[in-house]
RODO-2510 file (C-alpha; in nm, 4 decimals, decimal comma):
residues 533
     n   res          X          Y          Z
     1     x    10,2346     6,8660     5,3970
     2     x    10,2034     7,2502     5,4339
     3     x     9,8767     7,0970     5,6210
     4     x    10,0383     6,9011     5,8911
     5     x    10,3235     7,1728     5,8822
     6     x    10,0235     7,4349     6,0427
     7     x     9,8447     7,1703     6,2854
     8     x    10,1956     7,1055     6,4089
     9     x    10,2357     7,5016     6,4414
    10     x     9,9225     7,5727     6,5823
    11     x     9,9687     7,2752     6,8865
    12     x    10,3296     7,4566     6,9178
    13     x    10,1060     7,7616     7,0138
    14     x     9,8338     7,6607     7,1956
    15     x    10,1070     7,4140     7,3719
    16     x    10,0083     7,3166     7,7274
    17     x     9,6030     7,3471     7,6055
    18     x     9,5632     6,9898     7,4513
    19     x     9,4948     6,7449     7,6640
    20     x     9,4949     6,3647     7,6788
    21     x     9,1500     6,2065     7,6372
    22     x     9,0821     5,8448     7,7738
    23     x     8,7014     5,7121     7,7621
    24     x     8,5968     5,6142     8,1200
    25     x     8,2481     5,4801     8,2173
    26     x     7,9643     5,7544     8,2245
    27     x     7,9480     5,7522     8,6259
    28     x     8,3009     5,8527     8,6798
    29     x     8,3754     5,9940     9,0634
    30     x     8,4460     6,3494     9,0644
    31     x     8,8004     6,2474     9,2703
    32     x     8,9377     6,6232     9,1915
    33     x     8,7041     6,7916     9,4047
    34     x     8,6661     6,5494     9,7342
    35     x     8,8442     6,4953     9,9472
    36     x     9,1320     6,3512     9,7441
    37     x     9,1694     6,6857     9,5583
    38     x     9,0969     7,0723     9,6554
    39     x     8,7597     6,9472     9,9628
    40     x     8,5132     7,1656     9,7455
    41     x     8,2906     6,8851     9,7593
    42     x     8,2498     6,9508    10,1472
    43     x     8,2059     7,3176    10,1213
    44     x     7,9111     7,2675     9,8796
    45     x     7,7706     7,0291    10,1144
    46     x     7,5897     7,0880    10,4331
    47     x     7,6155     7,2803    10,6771
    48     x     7,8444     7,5247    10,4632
    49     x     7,5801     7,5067    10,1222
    50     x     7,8313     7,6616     9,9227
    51     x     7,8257     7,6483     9,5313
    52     x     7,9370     7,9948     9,4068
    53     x     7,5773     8,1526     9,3696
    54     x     7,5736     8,4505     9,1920
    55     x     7,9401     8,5190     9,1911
    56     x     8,0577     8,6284     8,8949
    57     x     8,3370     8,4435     8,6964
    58     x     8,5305     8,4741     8,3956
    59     x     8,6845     8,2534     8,1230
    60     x     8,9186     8,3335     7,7958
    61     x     9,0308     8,1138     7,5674
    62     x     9,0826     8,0217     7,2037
    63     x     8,7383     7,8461     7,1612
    64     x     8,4175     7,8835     7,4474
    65     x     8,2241     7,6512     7,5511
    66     x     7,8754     7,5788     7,3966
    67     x     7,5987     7,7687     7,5122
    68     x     7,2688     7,5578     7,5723
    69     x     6,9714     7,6888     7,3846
    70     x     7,1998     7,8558     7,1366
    71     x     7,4947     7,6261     6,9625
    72     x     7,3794     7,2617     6,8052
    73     x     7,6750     7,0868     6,9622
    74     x     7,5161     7,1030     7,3051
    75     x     7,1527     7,0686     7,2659
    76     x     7,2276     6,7325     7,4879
    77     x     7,3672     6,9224     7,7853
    78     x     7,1708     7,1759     7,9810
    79     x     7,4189     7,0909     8,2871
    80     x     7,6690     7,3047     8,1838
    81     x     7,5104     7,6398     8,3139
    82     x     7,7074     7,9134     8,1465
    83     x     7,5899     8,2941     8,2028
    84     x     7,6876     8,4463     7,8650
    85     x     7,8965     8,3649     7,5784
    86     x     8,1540     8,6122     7,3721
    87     x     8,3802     8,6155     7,0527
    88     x     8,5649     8,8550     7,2115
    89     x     8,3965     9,1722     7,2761
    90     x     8,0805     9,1198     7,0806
    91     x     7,8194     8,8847     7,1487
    92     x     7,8837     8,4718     7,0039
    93     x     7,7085     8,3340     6,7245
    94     x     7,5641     7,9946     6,6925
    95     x     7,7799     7,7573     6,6616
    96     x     8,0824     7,9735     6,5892
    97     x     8,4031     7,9116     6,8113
    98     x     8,2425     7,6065     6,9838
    99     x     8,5581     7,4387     7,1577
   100     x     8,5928     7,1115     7,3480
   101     x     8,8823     7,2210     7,5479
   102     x     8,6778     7,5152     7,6932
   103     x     8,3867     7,3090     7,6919
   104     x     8,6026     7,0846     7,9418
   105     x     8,7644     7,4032     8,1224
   106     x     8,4058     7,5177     8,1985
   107     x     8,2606     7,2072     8,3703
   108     x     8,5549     7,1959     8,6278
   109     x     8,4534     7,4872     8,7336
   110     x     8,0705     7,5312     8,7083
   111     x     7,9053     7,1630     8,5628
   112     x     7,5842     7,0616     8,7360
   113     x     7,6364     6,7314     8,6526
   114     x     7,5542     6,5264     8,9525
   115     x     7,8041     6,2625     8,8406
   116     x     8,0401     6,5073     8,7470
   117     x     7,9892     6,8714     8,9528
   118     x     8,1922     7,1591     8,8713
   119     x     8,3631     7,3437     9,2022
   120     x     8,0990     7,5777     9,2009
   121     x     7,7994     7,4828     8,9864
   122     x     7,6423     7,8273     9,1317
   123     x     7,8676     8,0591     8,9762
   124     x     7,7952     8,2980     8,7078
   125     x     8,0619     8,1845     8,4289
   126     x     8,1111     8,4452     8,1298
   127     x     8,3261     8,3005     7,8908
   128     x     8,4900     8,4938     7,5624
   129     x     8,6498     8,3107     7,2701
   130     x     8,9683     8,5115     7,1218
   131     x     8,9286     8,2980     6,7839
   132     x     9,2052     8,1464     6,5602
   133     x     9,5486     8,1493     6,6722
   134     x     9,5708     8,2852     6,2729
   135     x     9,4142     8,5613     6,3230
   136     x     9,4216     8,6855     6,6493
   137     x     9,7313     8,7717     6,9128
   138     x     9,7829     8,9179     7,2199
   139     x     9,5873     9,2320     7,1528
   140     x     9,2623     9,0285     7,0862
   141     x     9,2987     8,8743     7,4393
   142     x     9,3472     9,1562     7,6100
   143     x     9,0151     9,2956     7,4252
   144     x     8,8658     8,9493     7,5194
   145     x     8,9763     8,9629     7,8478
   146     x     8,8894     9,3030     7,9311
   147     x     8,5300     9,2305     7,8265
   148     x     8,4978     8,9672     8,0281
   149     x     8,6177     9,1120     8,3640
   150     x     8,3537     9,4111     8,2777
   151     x     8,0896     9,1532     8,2921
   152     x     7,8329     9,0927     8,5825
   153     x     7,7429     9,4743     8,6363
   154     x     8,1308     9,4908     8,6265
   155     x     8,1981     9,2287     8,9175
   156     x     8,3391     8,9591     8,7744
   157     x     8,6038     8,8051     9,0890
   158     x     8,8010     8,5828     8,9138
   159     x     8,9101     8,4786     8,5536
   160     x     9,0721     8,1817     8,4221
   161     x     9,2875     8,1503     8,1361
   162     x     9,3590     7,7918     8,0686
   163     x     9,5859     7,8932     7,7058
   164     x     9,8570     8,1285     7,6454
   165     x    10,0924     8,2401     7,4053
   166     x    10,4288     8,1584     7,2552
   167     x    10,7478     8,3554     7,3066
   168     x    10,7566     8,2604     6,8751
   169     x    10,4589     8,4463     6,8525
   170     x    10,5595     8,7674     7,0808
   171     x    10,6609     9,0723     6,8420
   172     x    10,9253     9,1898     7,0721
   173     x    11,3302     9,1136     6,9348
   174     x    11,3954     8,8291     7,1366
   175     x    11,1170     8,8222     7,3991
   176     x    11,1830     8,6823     7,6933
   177     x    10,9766     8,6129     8,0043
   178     x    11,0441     8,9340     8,1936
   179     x    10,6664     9,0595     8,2342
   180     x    10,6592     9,2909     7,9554
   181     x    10,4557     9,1330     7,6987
   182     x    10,1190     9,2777     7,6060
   183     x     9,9261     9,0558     7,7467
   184     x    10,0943     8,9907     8,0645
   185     x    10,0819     9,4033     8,1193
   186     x     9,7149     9,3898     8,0038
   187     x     9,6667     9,1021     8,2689
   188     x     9,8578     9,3240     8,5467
   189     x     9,7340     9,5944     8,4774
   190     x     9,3069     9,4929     8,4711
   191     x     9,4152     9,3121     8,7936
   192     x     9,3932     9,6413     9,0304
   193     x     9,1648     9,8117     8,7319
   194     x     8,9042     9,5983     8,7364
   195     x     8,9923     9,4445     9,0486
   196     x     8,9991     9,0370     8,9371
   197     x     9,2169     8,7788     9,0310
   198     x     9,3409     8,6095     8,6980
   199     x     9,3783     8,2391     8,7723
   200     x     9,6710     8,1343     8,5055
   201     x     9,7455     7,7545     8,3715
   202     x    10,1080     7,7044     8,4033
   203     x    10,3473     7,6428     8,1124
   204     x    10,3469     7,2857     7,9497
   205     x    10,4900     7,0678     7,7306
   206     x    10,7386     7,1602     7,3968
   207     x    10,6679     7,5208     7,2399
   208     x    10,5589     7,6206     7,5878
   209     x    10,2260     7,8518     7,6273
   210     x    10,4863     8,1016     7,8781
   211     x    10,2669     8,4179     7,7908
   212     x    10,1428     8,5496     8,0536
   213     x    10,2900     8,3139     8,3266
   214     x    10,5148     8,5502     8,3883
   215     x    10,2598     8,8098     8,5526
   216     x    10,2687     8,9109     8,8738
   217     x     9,9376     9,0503     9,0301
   218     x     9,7465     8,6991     8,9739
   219     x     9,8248     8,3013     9,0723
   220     x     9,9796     8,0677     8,7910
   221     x     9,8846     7,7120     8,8522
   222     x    10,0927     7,3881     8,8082
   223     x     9,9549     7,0765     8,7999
   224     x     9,9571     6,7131     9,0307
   225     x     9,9080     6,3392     9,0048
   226     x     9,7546     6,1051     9,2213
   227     x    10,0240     5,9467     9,4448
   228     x     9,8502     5,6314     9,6806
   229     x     9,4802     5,7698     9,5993
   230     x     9,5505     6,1705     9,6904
   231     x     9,6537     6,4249     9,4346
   232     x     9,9939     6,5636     9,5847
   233     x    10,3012     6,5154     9,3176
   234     x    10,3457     6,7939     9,0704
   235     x    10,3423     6,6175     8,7253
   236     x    10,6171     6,5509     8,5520
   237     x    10,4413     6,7329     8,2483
   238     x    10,4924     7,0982     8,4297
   239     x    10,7864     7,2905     8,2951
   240     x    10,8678     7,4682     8,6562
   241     x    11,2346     7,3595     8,7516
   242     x    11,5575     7,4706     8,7601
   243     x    11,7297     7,5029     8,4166
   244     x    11,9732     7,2277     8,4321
   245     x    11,9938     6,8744     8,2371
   246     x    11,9878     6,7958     7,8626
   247     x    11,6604     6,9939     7,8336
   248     x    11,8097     7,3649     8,0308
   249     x    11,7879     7,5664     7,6854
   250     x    11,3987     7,4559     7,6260
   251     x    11,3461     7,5037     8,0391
   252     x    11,5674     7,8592     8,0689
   253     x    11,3400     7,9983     7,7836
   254     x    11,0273     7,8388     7,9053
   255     x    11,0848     8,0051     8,2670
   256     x    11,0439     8,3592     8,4003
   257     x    11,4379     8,5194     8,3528
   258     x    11,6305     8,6439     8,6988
   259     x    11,5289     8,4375     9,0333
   260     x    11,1440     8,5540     9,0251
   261     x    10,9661     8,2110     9,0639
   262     x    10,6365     8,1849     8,8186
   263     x    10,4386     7,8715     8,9801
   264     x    10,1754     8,0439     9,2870
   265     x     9,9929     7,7044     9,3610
   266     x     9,9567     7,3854     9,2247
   267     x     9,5618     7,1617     9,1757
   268     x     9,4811     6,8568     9,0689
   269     x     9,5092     6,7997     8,6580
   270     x     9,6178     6,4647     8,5708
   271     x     9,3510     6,2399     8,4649
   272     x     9,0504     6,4660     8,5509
   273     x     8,7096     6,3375     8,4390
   274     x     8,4876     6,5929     8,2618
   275     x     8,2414     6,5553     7,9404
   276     x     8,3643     6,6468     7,5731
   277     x     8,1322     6,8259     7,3678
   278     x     8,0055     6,4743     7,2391
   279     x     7,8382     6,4214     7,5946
   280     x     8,0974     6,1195     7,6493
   281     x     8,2975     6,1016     7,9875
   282     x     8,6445     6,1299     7,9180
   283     x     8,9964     6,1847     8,1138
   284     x     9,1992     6,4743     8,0474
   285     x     9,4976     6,5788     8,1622
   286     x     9,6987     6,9707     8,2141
   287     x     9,7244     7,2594     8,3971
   288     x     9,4256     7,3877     8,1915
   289     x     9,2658     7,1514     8,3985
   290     x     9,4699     7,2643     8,7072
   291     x     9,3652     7,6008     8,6941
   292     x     8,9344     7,6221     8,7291
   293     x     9,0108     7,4098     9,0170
   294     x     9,1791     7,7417     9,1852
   295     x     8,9021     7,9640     8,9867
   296     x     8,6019     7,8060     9,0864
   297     x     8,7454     7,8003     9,4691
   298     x     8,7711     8,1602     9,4257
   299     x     8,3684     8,1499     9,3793
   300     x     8,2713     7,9440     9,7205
   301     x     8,5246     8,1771     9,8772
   302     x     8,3258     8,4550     9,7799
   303     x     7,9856     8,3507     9,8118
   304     x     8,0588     8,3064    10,1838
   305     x     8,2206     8,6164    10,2047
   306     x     7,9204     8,8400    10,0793
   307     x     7,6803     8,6105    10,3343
   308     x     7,9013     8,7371    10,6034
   309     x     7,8767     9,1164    10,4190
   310     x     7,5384     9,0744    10,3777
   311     x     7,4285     8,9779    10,7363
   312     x     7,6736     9,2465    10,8743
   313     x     7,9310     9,0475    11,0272
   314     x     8,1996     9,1822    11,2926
   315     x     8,5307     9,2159    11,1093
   316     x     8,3625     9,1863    10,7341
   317     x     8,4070     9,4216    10,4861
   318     x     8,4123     9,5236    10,0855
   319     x     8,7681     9,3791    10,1001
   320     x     8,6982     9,0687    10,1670
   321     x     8,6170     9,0845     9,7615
   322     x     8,9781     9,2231     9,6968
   323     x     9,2031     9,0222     9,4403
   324     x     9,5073     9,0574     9,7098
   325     x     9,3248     8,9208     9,9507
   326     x     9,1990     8,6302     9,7611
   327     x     9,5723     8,5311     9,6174
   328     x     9,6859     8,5405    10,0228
   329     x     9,3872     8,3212    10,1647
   330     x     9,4486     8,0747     9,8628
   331     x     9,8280     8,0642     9,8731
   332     x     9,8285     8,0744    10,2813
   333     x     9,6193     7,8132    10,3238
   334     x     9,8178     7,5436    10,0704
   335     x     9,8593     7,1918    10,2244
   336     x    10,2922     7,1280    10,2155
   337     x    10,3507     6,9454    10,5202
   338     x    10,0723     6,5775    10,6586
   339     x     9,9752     6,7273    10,9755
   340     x    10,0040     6,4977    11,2824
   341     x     9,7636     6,4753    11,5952
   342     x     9,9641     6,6990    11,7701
   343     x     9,7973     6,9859    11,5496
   344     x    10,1250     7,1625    11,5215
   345     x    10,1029     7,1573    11,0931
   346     x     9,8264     7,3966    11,0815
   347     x     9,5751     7,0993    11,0054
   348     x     9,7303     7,0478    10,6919
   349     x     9,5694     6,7048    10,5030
   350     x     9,8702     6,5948    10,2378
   351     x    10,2552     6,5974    10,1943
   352     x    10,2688     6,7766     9,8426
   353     x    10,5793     6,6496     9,6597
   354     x    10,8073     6,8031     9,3533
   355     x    10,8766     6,5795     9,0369
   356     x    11,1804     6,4717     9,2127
   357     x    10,9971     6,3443     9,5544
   358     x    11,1200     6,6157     9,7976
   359     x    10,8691     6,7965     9,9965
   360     x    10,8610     7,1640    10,0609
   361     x    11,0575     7,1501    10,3898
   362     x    11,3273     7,0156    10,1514
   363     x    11,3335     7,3497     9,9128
   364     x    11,4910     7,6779     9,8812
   365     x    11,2147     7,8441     9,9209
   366     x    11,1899     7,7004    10,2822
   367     x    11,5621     7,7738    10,3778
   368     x    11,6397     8,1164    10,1749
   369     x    11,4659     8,4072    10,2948
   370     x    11,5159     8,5764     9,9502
   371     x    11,3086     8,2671     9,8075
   372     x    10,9412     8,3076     9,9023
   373     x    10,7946     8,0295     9,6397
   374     x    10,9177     7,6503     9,5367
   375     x    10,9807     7,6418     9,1784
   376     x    10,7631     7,3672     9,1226
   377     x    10,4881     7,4266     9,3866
   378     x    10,4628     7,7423     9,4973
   379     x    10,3893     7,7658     9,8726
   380     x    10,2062     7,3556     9,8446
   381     x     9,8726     7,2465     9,6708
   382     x     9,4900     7,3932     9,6719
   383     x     9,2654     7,3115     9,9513
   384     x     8,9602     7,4862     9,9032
   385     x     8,8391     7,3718    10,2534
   386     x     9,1591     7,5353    10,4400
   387     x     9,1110     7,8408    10,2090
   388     x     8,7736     7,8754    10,3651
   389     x     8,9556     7,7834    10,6872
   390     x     9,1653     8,0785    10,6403
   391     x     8,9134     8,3346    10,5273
   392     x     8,6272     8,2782    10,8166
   393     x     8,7569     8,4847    11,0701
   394     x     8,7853     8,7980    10,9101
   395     x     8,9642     9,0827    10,8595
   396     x     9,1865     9,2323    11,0989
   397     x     9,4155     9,5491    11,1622
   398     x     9,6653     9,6394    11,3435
   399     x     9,5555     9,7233    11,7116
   400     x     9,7295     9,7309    12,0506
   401     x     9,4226     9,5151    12,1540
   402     x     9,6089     9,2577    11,9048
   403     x     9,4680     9,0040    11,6482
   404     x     9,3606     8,6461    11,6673
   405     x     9,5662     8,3272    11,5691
   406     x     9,3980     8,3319    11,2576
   407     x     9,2939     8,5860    11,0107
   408     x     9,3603     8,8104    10,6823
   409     x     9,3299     9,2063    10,6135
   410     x     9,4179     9,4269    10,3343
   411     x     9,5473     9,7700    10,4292
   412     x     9,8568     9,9680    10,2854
   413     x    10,1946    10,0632    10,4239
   414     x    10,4112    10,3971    10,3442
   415     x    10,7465    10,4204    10,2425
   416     x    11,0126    10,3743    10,4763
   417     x    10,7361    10,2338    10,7560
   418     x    10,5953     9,9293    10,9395
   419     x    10,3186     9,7997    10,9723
   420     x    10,2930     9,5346    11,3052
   421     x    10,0080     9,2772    11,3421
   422     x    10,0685     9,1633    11,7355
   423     x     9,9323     8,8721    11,8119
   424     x     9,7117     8,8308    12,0683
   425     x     9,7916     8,4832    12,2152
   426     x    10,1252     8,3297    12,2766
   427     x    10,2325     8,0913    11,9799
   428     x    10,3245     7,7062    12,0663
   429     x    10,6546     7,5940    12,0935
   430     x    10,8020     7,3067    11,7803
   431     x    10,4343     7,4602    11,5631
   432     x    10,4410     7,6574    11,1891
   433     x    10,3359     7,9181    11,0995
   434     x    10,2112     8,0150    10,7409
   435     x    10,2379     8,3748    10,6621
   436     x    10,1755     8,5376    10,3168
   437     x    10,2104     8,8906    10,1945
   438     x    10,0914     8,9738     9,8299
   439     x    10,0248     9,3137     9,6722
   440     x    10,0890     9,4359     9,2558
   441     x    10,2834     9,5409     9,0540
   442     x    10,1737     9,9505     8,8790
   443     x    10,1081     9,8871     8,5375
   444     x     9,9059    10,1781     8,3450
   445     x     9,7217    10,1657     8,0405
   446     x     9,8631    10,4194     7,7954
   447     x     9,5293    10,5534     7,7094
   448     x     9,5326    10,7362     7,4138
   449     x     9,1830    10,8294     7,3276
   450     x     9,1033    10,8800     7,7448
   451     x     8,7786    10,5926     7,7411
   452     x     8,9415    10,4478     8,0324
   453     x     8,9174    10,0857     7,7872
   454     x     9,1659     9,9192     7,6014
   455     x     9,1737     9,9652     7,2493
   456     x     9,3627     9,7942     6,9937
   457     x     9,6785     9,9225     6,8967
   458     x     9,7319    10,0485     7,2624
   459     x     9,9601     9,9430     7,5065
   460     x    10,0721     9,9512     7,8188
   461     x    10,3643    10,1420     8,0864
   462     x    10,5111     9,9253     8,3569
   463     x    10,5997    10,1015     8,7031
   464     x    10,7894     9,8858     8,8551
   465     x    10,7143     9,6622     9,1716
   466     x    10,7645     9,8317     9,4868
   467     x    10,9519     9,6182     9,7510
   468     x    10,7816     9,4950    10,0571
   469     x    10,9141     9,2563    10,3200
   470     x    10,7600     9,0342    10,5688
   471     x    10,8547     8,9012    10,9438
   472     x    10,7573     8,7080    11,2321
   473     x    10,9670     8,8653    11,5446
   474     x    10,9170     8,8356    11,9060
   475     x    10,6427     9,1024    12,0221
   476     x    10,8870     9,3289    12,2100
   477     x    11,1655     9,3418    11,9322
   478     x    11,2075     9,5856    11,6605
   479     x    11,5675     9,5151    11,4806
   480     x    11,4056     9,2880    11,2304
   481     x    11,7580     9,1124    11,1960
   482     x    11,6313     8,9049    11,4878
   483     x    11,3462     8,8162    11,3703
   484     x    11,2377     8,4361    11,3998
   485     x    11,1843     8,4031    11,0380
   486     x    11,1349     8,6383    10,7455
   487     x    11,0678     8,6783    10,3701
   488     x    11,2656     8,9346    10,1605
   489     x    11,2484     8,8699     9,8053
   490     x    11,4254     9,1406     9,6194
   491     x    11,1825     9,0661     9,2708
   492     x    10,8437     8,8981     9,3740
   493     x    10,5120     9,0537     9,4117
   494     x    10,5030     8,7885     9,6916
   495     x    10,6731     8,6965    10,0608
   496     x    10,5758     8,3805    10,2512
   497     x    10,7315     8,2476    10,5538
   498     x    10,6504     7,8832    10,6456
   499     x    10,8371     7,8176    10,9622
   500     x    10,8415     7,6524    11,3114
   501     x    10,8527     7,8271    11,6582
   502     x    11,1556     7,8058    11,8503
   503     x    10,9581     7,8703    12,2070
   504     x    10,6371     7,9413    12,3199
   505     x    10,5736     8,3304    12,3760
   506     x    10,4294     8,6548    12,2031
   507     x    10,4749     8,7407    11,8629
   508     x    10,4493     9,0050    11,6063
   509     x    10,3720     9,0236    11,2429
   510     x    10,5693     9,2921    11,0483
   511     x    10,4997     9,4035    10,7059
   512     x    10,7843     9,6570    10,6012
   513     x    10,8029     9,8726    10,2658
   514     x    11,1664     9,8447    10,2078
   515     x    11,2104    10,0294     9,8682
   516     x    11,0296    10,2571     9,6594
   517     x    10,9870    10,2197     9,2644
   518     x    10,6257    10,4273     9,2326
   519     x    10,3941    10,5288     9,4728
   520     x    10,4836    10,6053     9,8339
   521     x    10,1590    10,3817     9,9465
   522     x    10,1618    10,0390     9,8789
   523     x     9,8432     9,8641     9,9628
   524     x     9,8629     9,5043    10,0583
   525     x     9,6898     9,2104    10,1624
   526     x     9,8638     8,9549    10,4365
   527     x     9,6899     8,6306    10,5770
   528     x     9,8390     8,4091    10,8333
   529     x     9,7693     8,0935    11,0466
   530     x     9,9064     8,0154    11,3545
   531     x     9,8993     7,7853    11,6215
   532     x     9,8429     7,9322    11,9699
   533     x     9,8953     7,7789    12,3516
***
């Protein structure tokens, strides 16, 4: 009994990281990354040739995966290219900390498989095992994850951390999900140190893994379900809705506290196939399995942006690598709304649907301007292809000679000021347009020994999130309460605006620092789409 009483604990903490298994047949089609899923599949193909090469990513979790060449349980599969392997900050040994779950995490995002590719099969993946929920806690995975993002001569562009922790397990008097545990600080706060983009699975299922879903400076993922052949439903599985029904208490607990939404993006993870550590084909299903969809995008992304870097590209530079930027191109480019012929939906290639059936046109988030995310999908689902979409023309600043339809920059704001993006071409009448601000919240490591590292035992100060609003207004107006549409969340360390034009004509993007809570800069990264005359 005392046993089954600690399996039964230990499920309760890894909660949303089990996932269901099914056998299928060893040829099974890698659905979640064609065109029915996130389009990967045609970025790695030709004429784009993009697999992740040499990017560096990162993985933490409970167990790692099994390292070819050095753990017995994988002397079947060299197709599972891993870079390096860690128990935490030290180097793995054989055998030790082999885990099927990370095993399965891993080959979404890097497997060679030709049956079964990864995203990007290119990528560098470092992955660090934290070790027993019995003997490790929040403190070990910050060590863990700090390690890893110090990996790859200390460019390491995105992590993923398909686990988390339990509010039972959080040593605070009644923790809640306000952003203050220690490893939701740590996360913030190696975001702009270390300058990653943490990719975070969503919370799942009874017991809830809710730390450290309730950061700010990365992109928490939620998972969908086929619905007629394309993945576009979030699951029913997903704890990301409104606190009401016979299961609120669970839900309210399970769920960031005060209006700030938790759920960024949502990616395929219901019935994904991958290989166990066994070598046999098998379905699983999560938002562990959501979130290496979003990682290994991350890792195409990036591999074309240092080809453009590398051959000196017009309107290319170092911050095209930025973690900002990356979290904007990703969340900008989400499919919500089928696009038509008539081009006027940004090219958009599904209707994503909530648990209850309503699209995103149907949400708050689409009618509130204090609202800039949908509980249950953020702003729509992954599409790696639009991402790239999104990201190809560059960077762009403000400039009377004004900026294309299309584009992204990362530049920073001062207090009480504006910063206008005009753009150059007049916008269609009855089309969207998807704009998307992100920047971070200032958390500090309280270093007490001054090694610029985390060391156990330390912690962490939170700053605050400074307030930044966003706005689409006609080109020659500056009282932004006539703006055509706007986003001016009071408490989230993102503003999107997904609206239609009124009438053709000239507009202007405005990205205003409304409030002050630490520095007097904020930097910032902003992407839009358009559709011009």
């Amino acid at each position: 009994m005392a046993h089954q009483q600690i399996l039964k604990r230990l499920v309760l903490i890894i909660g949303g990281l089990s996932a269901s298994c099914l056998t299928l047949p060893a040829l099974a089609s890698p659905a979640s990354i064609g065109e029915e899923g996130i389009s990967a599949q045609r970025l790695q193909d030709k004429p784009y040739n993009l697999t992740g090469r040499k990017i560096g990513i990162g993985q933490v979790e409970i167990g790692r995966p099994g390292f070819f060449g050095l753990d017995k349980a994988v002397s079947w599969n060299p197709t599972l290219p891993l870079y390096r392997v860690f128990y935490r900050d030290s180097p793995a040994k054989a055998d030790d900390n082999v885990d099927t779950h990370a095993a399965m995490v891993a080959g979404v995002m890097v497997s060679s498989d030709k049956s079964l590719p990864g995203v990007a099969p290119g990528a560098r993946l470092y992955s660090s095992a934290v070790g027993s929920p019995l003997k490790s806690g929040q403190a070990e995975e910050c060590l863990s994850a700090q390690h890893v993002a110090q990996q790859n001569s200390g460019d390491v562009r995105a992590i993923n951390f398909s686990f988390g922790e339990s509010l039972q397990r959080d040593n605070r008097i009644e923790a809640i999900l306000d952003g203050n545990a220690l490893l939701t600080q740590c996360i913030d706060w190696s975001a702009r140190f270390h300058d990653v983009l943490y990719v975070i699975a969503g919370n799942q299922g009874e017991g809830g893994i809710p730390i450290p879903t309730d950061h700010y400076n990365g992109i928490t993922t939620a998972y969908t379900t086929k619905r007629q052949g394309i993945f576009s439903k979030v699951d029913f599985a997903n704890l990301s809705d409104i606190p009401e029904g016979p299961g609120r208490r669970l839900i309210k607990r399970e769920i960031n506290v005060g209006p700030r939404r938790a759920i960024n993006l949502v990616a395929p993870g219901s019935k994904i196939s991958v290989y166990n550590l066994e070598g046999k084909s098998v379905e699983v299903s999560g938002t562990s399995f959501a979130a290496p969809h979003v990682t290994g995008s991350v890792a195409l992304l990036q591999e074309f942006g240092d080809r453009q870097l590398h051959s000196s590209q017009p309107n290319w530079s170092k911050d095209s690598r930025r973690h900002e930027v990356m979290k904007a191109v990703l969340l900008n480019s989400a499919d919500k709304i089928q696009d038509t012929d008539e081009g006027l939906l940004l090219g958009m290639s599904r209707t994503t649907l909530g648990k209850d059936n309503r699209s995103w046109l149907d949400s708050d988030a689409y009618q509130d301007p204090k609202i800039p995310l949908d509980i249950q999908m953020g702003t729509g689902h992954l599409n790696a292809f639009r991402a790239y979409q999104q990201f190809s023309p560059g960077q762009w600043s403000p400039s009377a000679n004004g900026v294309p339809p299309m584009g992204w920059d990362y530049s920073s704001v001062n207090e009480s000021s504006v910063e206008d993006y005009i753009l150059e071409k007049p916008l269609k009448e009855g089309s969207f347009v998807a704009l998307t601000l992100t920047w971070d919240r200032l958390v500090e490591l309280q270093d007490t020994n001054k090694n610029e590292l985390y060391d156990l035992g330390e912690s962490f100060r939170d700053h605050g999130l400074n307030n930044l609003d966003l706005y689409l207004m006609p080109v020659a107006e500056n009282d932004t309460s006539k703006s055509v549409c706007s986003s001016s969340s009071d408490v989230d360390s993102v503003e999107h605006v997904f609206c239609q034009i009124p009438e053709a004509g000239r507009y202007k993007i405005r990205v205003q620092y409304r409030q002050k809570i630490n520095e007097a800069a904020q930097s910032y990264a902003l992407a839009w789409w358009t559709v011009p005359e």
